[in-house]
N, C-alpha and C positions, 0 to 999 in steps of 0.2 A: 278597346279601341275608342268609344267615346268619352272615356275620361282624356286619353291620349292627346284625341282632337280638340277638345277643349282647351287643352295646353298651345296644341300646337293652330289650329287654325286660323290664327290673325294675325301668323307668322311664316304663312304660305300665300306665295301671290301666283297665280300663275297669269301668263302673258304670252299674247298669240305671236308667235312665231311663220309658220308656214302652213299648210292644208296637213302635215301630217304629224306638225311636232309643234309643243308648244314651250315657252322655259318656263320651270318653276325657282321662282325667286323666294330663297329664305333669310329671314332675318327680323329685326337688328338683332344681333348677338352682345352684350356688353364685351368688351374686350379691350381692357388695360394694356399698356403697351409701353417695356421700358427698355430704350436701349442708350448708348454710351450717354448722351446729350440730347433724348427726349423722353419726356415720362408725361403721357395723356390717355387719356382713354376714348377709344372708337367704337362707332358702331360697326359691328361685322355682317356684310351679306354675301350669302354664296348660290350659284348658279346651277343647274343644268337642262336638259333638255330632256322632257317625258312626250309620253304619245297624247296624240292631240285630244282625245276623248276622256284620259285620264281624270279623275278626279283627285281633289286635296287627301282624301283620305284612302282612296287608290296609289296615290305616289307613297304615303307615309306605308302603306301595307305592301307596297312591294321594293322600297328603300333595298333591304337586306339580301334581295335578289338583284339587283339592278349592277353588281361587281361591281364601284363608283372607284375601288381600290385602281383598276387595271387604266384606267383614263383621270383624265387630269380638269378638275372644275374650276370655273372663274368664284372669282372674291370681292367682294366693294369691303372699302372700308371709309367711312363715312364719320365725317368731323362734324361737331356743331349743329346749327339748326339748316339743315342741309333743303330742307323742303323749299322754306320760308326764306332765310337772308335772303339780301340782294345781290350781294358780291358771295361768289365761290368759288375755288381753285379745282379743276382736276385734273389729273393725271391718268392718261391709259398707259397703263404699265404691261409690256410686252415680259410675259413671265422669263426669265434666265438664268439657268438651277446651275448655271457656273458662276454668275457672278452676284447673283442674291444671294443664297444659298454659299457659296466656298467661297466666297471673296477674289474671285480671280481679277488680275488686272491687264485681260484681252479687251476688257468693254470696262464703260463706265456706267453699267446698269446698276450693280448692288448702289454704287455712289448718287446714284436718280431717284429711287427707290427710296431710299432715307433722306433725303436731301428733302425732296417731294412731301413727304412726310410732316418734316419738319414746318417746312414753307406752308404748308396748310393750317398745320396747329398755331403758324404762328398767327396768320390773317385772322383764325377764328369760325373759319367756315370753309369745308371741302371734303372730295374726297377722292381716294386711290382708286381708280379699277385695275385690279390686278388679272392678265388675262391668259387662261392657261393653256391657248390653243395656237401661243404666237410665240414658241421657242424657236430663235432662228431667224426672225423675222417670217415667220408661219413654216418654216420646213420641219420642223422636228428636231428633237435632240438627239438623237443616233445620226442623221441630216447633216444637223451641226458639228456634232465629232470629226465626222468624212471633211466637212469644209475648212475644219480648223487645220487638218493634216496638210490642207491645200494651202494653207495660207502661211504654213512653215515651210513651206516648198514656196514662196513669194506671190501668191496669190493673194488679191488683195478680198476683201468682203463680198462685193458684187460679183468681181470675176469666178471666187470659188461655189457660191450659190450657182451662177450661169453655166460652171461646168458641169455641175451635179443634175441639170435637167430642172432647173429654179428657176422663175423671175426671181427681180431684185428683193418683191416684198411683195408677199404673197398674205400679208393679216387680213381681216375681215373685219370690222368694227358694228355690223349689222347687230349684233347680239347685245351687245354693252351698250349700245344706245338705247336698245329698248327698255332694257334694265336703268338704264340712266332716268329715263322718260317717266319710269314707277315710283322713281324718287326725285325726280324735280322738274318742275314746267318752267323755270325760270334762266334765264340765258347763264353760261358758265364762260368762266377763263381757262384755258389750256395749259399744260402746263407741259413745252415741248418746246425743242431748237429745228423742227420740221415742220416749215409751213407748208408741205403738202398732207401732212396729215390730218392738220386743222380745217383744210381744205378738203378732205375726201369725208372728212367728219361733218362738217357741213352739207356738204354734198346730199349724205344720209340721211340728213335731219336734226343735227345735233345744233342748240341753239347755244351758238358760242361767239362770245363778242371780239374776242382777238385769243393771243396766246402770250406767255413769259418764257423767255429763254432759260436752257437750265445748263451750264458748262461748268464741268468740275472735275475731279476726279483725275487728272492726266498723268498715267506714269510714261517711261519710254516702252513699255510694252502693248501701251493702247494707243498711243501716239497715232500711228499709221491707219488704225482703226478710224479713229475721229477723223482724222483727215480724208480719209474715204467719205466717210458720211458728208462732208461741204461739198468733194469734190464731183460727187459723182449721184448722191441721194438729196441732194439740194438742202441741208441744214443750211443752219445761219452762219454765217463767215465770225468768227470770234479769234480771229486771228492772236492777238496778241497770249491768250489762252493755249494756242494750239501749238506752242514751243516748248521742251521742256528747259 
């Protein structure tokens, strides 16, 4: 174990959370990254939540017991001199294992996700939080299946969330800031078409100067989707985008 810790020790942060849990933040991970139209390399950090008294070499000795398989941990992935620049892009990215992951075109998340990505590499400084307790807009993915049935029956996003016993948007961003806060004290740029987000992110504590809008991706299958989000979730009006 203390050859272990030696390796791993200045690559475990932990960070208070609440009276009985605290997160433990790992990382950076090098992690190369190539996909159609970017090839850069990030730093990788991923998340979870241990008990409050735990120690670094308490978490690493009970990793193997902890099931991490059965639940779903947040990720940073971090560009550049993320501590230090002045100018940073981020992204909280609401995890969405249908359209990260399978390409579906209900949402234009996988197309945020890479886009996000790019938009970062290309400034020079940023980084993704990728967060894995907000499939649905925080309901769950079994959640989400049930609402997508709803919304082939003409239910629109919000309506199908509200019939299943949902608010509209139920994420938490409590967690990712803190995590944010371990890797930067300096103000950041958003990178989102919801100015209430950047708004409840502030709210939190997140020192964020403004946001950039991010509209892309539009087929006639997500169509109705995005227009939900202006009309009813307060995104930015991008009209001329929102035709196919």
């Amino acid at each position: 174990m203390k050859q272990l810790m030696a390796i791993l020790e200045d690559k475990i942060q932990l960070v208070r959370r609440d009276d009985l849990q605290n997160i433990a933040v790992v990382g950076p991970v090098k992690l190369p990254i190539k996909q159609e139209n970017l090839e850069a390399t990030f730093q990788w950090y991923s998340w979870t939540t241990v008990e409050k008294n735990q120690t670094k070499e308490q978490v690493v000795e009970s990793v193997s017991s902890m099931h991490l398989a059965f639940g779903q941990q947040s990720s940073v992935l971090v560009y550049g001199d993320f501590a230090n620049q002045d100018d940073a892009l981020i992204r909280m990215h609401s995890i969405c294992h249908t359209g990260d992951i399978f390409g579906s075109q209900r949402c234009d998340c996988g197309y945020q996700l890479h886009e996000s990505m790019k938009m970062i590499v290309e400034h020079g400084c940023g980084a993704i939080f990728y967060l894995a307790d907000h499939e649905g807009r925080g309901i769950g993915l079994f959640s989400k299946s049930l609402a997508y049935l709803l919304q082939e029956e003409a239910f629109d996003t919000v309506e199908a969330n509200h019939a299943l016993g949902f608010e509209d948007d139920v994420r938490s961003y409590d967690d990712a800031i803190r995590v944010l806060q371990v890797l930067r004290a300096k103000p950041v740029t958003l990178i989102t078409n919801n100015p209430k987000k950047l708004a409840a992110l502030q709210e939190n504590g997140l020192l964020a100067d403004g946001h950039i809008p991010l509209w892309g991706g539009l087929t006639e299958t997500n169509e109705q989707y995005l227009k939900t989000k202006v009309e009813k979730s307060g995104h930015i009006a991008m009209v001329e985008k929102l035709t196919v």
